[in-house]
C-alpha positions as CSV (number, residue, x, y, z in Angstrom):
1,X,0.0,0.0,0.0
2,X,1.2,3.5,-1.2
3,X,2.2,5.1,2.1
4,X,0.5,8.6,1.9
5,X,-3.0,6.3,1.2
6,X,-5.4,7.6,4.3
7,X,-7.9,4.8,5.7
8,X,-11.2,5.7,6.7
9,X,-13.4,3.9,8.9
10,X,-17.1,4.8,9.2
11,X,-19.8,3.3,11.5
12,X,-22.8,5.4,10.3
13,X,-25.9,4.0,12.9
14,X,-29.6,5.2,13.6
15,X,-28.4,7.3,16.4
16,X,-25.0,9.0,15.0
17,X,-22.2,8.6,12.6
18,X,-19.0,7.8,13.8
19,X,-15.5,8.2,11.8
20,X,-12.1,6.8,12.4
21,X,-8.9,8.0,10.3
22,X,-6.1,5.8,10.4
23,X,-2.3,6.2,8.4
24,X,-1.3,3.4,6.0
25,X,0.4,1.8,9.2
26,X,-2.8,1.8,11.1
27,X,-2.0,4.4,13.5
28,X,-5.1,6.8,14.2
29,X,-5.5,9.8,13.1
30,X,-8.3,11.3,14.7
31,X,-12.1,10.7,15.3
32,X,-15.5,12.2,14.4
33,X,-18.7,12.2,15.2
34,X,-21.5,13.4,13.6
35,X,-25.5,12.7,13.4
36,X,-27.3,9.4,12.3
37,X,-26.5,7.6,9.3
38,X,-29.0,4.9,8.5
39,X,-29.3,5.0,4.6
40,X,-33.3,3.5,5.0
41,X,-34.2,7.3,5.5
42,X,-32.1,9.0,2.5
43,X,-28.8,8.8,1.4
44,X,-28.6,12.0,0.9
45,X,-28.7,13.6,5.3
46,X,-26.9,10.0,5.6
47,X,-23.9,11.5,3.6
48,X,-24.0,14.6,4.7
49,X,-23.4,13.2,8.1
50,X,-20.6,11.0,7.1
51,X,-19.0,14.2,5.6
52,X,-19.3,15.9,8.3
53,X,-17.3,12.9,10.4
54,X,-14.8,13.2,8.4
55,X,-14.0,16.5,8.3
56,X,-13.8,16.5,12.1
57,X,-11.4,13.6,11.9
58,X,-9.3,15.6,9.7
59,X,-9.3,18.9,12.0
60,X,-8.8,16.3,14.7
61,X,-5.9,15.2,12.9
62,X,-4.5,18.5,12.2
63,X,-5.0,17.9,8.1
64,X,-6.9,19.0,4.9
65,X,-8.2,17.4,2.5
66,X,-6.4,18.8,-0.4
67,X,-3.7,16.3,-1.9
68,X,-5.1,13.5,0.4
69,X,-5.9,10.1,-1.3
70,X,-8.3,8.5,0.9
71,X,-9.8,4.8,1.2
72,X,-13.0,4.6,2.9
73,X,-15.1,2.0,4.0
74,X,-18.8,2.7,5.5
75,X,-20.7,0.6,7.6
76,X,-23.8,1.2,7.1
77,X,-27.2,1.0,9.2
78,X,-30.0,0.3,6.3
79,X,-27.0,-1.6,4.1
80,X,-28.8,-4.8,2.4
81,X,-31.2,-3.5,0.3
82,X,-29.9,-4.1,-3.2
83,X,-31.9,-0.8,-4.0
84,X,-30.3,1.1,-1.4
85,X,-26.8,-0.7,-1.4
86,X,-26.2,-0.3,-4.9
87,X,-27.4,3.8,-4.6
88,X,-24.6,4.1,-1.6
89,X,-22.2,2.1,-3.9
90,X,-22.3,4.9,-6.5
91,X,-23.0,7.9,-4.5
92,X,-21.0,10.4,-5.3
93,X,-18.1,11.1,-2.9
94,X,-14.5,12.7,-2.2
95,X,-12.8,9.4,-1.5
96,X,-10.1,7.9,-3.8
97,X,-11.7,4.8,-3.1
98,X,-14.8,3.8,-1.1
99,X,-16.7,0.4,0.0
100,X,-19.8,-0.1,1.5
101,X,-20.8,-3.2,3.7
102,X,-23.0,-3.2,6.6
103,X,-22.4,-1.5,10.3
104,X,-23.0,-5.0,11.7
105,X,-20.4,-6.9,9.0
106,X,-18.3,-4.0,9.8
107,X,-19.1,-4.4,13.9
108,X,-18.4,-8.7,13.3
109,X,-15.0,-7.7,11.7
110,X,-13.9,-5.2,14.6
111,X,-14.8,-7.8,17.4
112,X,-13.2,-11.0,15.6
113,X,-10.0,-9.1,14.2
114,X,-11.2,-10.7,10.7
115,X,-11.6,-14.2,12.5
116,X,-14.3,-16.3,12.8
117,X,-17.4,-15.6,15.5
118,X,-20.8,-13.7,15.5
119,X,-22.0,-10.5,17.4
120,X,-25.1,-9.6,18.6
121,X,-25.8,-5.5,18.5
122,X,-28.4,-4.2,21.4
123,X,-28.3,-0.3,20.4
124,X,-30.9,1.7,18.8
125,X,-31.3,-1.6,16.9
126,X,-30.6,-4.8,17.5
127,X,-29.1,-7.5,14.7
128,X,-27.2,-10.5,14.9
129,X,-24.4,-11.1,12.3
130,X,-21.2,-14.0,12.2
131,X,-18.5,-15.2,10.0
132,X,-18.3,-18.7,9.4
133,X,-15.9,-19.9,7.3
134,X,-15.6,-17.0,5.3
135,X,-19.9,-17.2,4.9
136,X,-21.4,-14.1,6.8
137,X,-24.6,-14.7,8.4
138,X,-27.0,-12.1,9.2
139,X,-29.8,-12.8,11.7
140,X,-32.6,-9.6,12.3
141,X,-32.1,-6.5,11.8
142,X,-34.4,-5.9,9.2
143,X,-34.9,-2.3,10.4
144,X,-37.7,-0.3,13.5
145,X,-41.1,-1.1,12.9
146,X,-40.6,-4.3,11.0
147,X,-37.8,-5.9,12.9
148,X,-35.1,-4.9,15.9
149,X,-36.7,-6.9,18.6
150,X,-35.0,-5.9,21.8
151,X,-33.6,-2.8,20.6
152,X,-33.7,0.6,22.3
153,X,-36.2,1.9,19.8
154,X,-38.4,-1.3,20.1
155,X,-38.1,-0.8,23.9
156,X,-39.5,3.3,23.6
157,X,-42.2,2.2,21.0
158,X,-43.3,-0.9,23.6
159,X,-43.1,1.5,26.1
160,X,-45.3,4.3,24.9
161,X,-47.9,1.6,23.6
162,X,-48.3,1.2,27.3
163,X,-48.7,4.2,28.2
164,X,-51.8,4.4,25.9
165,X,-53.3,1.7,28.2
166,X,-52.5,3.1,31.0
167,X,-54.1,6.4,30.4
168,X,-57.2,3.8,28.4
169,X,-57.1,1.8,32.3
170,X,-56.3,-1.2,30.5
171,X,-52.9,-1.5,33.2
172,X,-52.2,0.0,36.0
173,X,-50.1,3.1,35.5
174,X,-46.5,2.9,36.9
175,X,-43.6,5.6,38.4
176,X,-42.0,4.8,34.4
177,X,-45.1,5.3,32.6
178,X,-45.9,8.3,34.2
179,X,-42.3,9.8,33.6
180,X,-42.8,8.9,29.8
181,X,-46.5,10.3,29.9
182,X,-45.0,13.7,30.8
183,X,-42.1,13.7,29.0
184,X,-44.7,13.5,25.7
185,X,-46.8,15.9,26.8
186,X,-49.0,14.3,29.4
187,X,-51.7,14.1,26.3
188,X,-52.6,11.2,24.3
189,X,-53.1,12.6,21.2
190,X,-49.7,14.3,21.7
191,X,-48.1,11.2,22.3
192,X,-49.8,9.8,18.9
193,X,-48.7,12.4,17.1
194,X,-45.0,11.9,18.4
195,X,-44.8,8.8,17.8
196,X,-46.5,9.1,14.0
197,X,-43.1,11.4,13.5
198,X,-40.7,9.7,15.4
199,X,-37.6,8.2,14.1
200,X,-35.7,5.3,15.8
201,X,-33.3,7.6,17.6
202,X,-36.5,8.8,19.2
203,X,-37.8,6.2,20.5
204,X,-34.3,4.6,21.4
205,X,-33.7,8.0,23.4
206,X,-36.0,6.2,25.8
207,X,-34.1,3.7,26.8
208,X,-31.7,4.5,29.3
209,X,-35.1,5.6,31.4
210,X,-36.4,2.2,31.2
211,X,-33.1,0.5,32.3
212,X,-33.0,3.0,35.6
213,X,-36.5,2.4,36.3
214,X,-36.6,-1.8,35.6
215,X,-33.2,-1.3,38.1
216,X,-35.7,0.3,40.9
217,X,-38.2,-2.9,40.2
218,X,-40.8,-1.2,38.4
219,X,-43.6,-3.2,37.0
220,X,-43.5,-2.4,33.5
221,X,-40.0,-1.4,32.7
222,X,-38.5,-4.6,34.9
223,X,-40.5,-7.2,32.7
224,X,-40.0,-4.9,29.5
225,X,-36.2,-5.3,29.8
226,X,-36.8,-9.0,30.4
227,X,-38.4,-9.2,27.1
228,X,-36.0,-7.4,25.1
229,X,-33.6,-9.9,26.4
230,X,-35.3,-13.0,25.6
231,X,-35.3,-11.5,21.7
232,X,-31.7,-10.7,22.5
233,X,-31.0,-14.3,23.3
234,X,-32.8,-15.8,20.5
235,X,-30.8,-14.3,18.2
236,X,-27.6,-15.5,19.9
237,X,-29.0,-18.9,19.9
238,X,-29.5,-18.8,16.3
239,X,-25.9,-17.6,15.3
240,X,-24.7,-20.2,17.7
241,X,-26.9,-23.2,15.8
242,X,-25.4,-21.4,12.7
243,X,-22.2,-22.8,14.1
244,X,-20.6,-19.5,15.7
245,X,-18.5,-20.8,18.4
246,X,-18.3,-17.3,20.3
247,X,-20.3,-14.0,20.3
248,X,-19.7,-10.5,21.7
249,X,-22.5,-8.5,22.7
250,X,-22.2,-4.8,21.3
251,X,-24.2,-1.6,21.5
252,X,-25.0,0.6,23.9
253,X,-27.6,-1.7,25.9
254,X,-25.1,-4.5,25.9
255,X,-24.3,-4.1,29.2
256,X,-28.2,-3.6,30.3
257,X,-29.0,-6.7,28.6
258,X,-26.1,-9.4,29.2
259,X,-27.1,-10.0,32.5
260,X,-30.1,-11.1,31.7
261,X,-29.6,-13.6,29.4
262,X,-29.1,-17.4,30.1
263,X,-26.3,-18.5,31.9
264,X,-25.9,-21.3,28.0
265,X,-25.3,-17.7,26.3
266,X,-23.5,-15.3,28.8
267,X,-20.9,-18.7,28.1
268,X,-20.6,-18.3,25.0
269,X,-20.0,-14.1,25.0
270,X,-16.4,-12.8,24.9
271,X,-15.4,-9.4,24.5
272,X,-14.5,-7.8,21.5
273,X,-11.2,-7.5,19.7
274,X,-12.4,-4.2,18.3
275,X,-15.4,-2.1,17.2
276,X,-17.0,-1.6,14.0
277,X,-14.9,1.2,13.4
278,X,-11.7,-1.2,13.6
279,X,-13.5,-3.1,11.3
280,X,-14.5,-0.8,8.9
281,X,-10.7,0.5,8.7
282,X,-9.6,-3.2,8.2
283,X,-11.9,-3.6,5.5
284,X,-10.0,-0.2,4.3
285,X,-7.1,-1.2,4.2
286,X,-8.2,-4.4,2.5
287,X,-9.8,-2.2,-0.7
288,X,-6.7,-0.6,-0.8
289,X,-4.3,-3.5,-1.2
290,X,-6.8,-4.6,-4.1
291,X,-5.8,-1.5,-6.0
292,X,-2.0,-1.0,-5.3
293,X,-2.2,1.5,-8.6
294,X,-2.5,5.2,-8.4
295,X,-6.3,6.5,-7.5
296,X,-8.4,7.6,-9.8
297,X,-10.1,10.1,-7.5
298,X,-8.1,11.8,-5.7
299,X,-9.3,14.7,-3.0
């Protein structure tokens, strides 16, 4: 690899965009963030963001853009969609080169060095993805509504669901429902029309409120975390009969969630080598040895 060739890792998620520049060597750069990244709602604000990473990472690291030849590779929330993957292949961009694989693949990669083994991500949502002799295997994460069982944002939507019976007297309402209740504007037809304009981040913003108050025992948040883990641990269970031999739990309800999950799966978790920003920049520096010759792009 040319050594003035830049490596860009990007982990573009539901809830922000996160950057990663790395030297030829591997040695990092500097580090952005930026807003969310999930291609599902438009590649167009999911671009923006990742520019906007990456020029941070560059101030960060004390550079310009001008003269740099740069090798990115995005992991992308909303990546699998032919449709949509083949749009963000060809987007246009500043990058000498660029790839484009899934945040998950990208996440698998970072905790596995490369190696074989599956992840399971708990953040805003939730997807289970693993290697397996050189075969990736992707398990959920089909995207909030449809999928993302025992994700942050399907905890705030099952959340605010059960707020609307409370307030209908269909349950009895709670210290946690009555927090949410007012955060939304202690009005039902308020909360409707949130949640009719909510976006995952939204909903996964409710989260960490429902982990404190499950902590305290509360009677709707305590089995509601419960839940989320028994999707949580389905998934696992499926990568493992898949043949992953080891997981690693990732995301920023990981830690929420591991302790609730069966003593057969908490076995089998170990933690990860890297993130999916490590990953990303490995699968950077692996489309730049493919192309060893000058780049046709350059910033």
């Amino acid at each position: 690899m040319q050594a003035e060739v830049l490596l860009l890792g990007v982990d573009g998620g539901g809830t922000n965009c996160r950057a990663r520049l790395a030297d030829a060597r591997g040695s990092v750069l500097g580090e952005g963030v930026a807003g969310p990244a999930n291609i599902r709602f438009g590649l167009d604000e999911a671009f923006a963001e990742i520019l906007r990473a990456f020029e941070q990472c560059l101030r960060h690291a004390g550079l310009t853009s001008k003269g740099r030849r740069v090798v990115a590779c995005l992991g992308l929330a909303g990546f699998g969609d032919l449709t949509q993957s083949d749009a963000a292949q060809t987007y246009p961009h500043p990058f000498a080169r660029m790839v484009c694989t899934s945040d998950a693949r990208a996440a698998c990669v970072g905790a596995h060095a490369g190696a074989d083994g599956g992840i399971v991500i708990v953040g805003t949502g939730s997807v289970g993805w693993a290697l397996i002799n050189g075969c990736d295997h992707r398990v959920g994460g089909w995207g909030f509504p449809a999928s993302d069982e025992g994700s942050g944002a399907w905890l705030g939507c099952e959340a605010v669901r059960r707020v609307l019976w409370a307030h209908d007297g269909l349950i009895p309402w709670t210290d946690f429902l009555r927090s949410v209740y007012q955060q939304l504007g202690a009005d039902p037809h308020a909360v409707v029309r949130w949640m009719g304009s909510a976006r995952p981040r939204d909903f996964g913003n409710l989260a960490p409120s429902i982990v404190e108050f499950a902590a305290s025992g509360d009677a709707i948040a305590e089995p509601l975390m419960q839940t989320a883990a028994l999707h949580i641990e389905g998934v696992a269970l499926r990568l493992l009969g898949l043949g992953a031999t080891r997981l690693s739990l990732m995301g920023g309800l990981a830690s929420s969630i591991h302790p609730l999950l069966s003593g057969l799966v908490r076995n089998t978790i170990v933690q990860p080598k890297g993130d999916a920003l490590a990953g990303a920049l490995q699968l950077a520096r692996l489309e730049a040895e493919k192309a060893e010759a000058p780049c046709e792009h350059p910033l």
